[in-house]
C-alpha positions as CSV (number, residue, x, y, z in Angstrom):
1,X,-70.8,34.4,59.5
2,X,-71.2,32.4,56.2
3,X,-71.5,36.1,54.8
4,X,-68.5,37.4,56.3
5,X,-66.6,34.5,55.0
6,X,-67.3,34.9,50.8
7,X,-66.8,38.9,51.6
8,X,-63.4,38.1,52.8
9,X,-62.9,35.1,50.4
10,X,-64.5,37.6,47.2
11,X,-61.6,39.8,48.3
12,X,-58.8,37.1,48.1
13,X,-59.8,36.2,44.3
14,X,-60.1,40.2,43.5
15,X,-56.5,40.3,44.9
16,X,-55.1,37.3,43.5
17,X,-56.6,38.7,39.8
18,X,-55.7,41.8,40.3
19,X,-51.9,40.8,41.4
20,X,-51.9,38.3,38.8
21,X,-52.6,41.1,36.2
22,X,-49.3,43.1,37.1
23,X,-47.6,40.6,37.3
24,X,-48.7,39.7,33.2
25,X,-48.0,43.4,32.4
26,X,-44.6,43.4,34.3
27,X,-43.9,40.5,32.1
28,X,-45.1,41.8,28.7
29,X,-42.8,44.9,29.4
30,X,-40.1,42.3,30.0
31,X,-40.6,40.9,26.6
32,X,-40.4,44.1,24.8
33,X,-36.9,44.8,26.4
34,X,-36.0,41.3,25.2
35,X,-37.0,41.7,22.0
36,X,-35.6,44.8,21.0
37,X,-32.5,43.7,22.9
38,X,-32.3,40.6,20.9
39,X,-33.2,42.3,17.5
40,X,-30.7,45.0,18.1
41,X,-28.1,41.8,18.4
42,X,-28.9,39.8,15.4
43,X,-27.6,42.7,13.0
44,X,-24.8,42.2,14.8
45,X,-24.7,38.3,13.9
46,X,-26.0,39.1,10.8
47,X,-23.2,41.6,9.6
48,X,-26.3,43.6,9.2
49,X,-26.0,47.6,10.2
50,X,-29.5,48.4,9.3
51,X,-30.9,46.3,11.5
52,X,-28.6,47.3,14.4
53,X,-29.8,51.1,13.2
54,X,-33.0,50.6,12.9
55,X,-33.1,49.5,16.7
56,X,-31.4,52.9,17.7
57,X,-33.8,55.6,18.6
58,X,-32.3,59.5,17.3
59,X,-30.4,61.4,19.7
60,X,-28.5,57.3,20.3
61,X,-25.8,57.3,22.6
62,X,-23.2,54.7,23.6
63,X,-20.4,54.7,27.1
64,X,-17.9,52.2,27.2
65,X,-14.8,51.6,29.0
66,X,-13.1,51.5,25.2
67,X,-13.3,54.7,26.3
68,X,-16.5,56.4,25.0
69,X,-18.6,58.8,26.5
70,X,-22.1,58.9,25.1
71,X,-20.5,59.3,21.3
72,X,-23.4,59.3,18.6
73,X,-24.4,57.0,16.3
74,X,-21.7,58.2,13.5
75,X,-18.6,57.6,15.9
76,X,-20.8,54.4,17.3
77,X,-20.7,53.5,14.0
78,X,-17.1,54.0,13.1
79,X,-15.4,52.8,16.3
80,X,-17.9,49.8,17.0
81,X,-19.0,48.2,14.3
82,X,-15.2,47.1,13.4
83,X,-16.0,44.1,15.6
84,X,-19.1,42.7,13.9
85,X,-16.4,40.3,12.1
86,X,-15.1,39.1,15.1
87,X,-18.7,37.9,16.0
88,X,-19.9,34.4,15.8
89,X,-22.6,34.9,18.6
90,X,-24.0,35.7,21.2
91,X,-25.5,33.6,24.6
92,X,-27.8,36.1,26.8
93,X,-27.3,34.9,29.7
94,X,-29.9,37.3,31.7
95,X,-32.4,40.4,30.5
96,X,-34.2,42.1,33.1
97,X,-35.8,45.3,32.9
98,X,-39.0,47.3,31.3
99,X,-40.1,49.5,28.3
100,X,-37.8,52.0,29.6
101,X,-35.1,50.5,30.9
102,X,-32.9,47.1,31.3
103,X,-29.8,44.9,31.9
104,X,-28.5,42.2,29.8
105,X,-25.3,40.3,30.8
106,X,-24.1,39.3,27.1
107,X,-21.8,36.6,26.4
108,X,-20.2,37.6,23.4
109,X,-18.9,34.3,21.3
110,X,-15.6,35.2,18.9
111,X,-15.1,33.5,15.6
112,X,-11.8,32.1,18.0
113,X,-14.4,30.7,20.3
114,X,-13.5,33.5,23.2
115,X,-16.1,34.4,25.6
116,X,-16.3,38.3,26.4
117,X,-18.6,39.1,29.3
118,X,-20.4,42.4,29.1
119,X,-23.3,43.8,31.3
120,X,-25.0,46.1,29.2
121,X,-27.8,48.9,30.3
122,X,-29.8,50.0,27.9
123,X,-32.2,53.0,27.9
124,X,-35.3,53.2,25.7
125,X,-37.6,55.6,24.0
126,X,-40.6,54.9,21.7
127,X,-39.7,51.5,21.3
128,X,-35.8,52.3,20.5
129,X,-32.7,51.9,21.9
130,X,-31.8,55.5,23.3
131,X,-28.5,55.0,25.3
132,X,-26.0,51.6,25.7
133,X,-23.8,51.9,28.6
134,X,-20.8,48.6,27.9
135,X,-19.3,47.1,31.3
136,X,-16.7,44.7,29.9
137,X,-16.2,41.5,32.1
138,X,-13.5,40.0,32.5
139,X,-9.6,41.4,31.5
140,X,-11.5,44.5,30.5
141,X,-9.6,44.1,26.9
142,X,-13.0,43.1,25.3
143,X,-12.3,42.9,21.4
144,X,-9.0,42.7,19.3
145,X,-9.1,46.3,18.5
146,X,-9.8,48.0,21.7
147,X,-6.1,47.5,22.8
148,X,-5.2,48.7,26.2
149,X,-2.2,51.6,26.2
């Protein structure tokens, strides 16, 4: 009986180790959304294109309700980064997702202190961002510049 009994308690630990270990590597893939999320931002703060570029994997694509349809990094570019000076910040209010994939809902802080709520899905490839799809929050009006008709 005292046999049976560190067989089945040999299993729990093997379980609870091996659980535990997804659970770390479901995490780590967490953090690489989140960082390349957050690093892809900061140009933003920054006024820095490079560093928004250098985020964006070739083949980049961006959707929004502004309205764009998968447009390329050149019309990204020319449409989008209009708005980096009307950036002060921005709170992330939640990242969830994996190497491949995630969602970030993005409070976006004007220089006039207004709050834009996006959800954002991003898709990723080598380490890059390959596709943004924009949900604006909110009025839907999202910046100055994307004035509704």
């Amino acid at each position: 009986m005292k046999t049976l009994s560190y067989i089945i308690l040999a299993g729990f630990i093997s379980a609870a180790i091996d659980t535990s270990g997804q659970t770390l590597k479901v995490e780590s893939m967490q953090v690489v959304a989140e960082k390349i999320i957050k690093s892809y931002f900061a140009g933003w703060e920054k006024k820095d294109w490079e560093t928004v570029a250098s985020n964006l994997a070739d083949g980049f694509t961006f959707t929004s309700p502004a309205p764009d349809d998968h447009i390329n990094i050149d019309a990204f570019k020319a449409k989008c980064w209009v708005q980096a000076e009307h950036i002060r910040r921005f709170d992330f209010i939640k990242i969830t997702g994996n190497e491949k994939e995630a969602f970030a809902i993005v409070h976006v802080i004007t220089n006039e202190d207004k709050i834009i709520r996006n959800t954002e899905y991003f898709k990723f490839e080598k380490g890059k961002i390959k596709s943004i799809e924009v949900f604006f929050g909110g009025s839907g009006q999202g910046f100055p510049t994307n004035v509704k008709q």
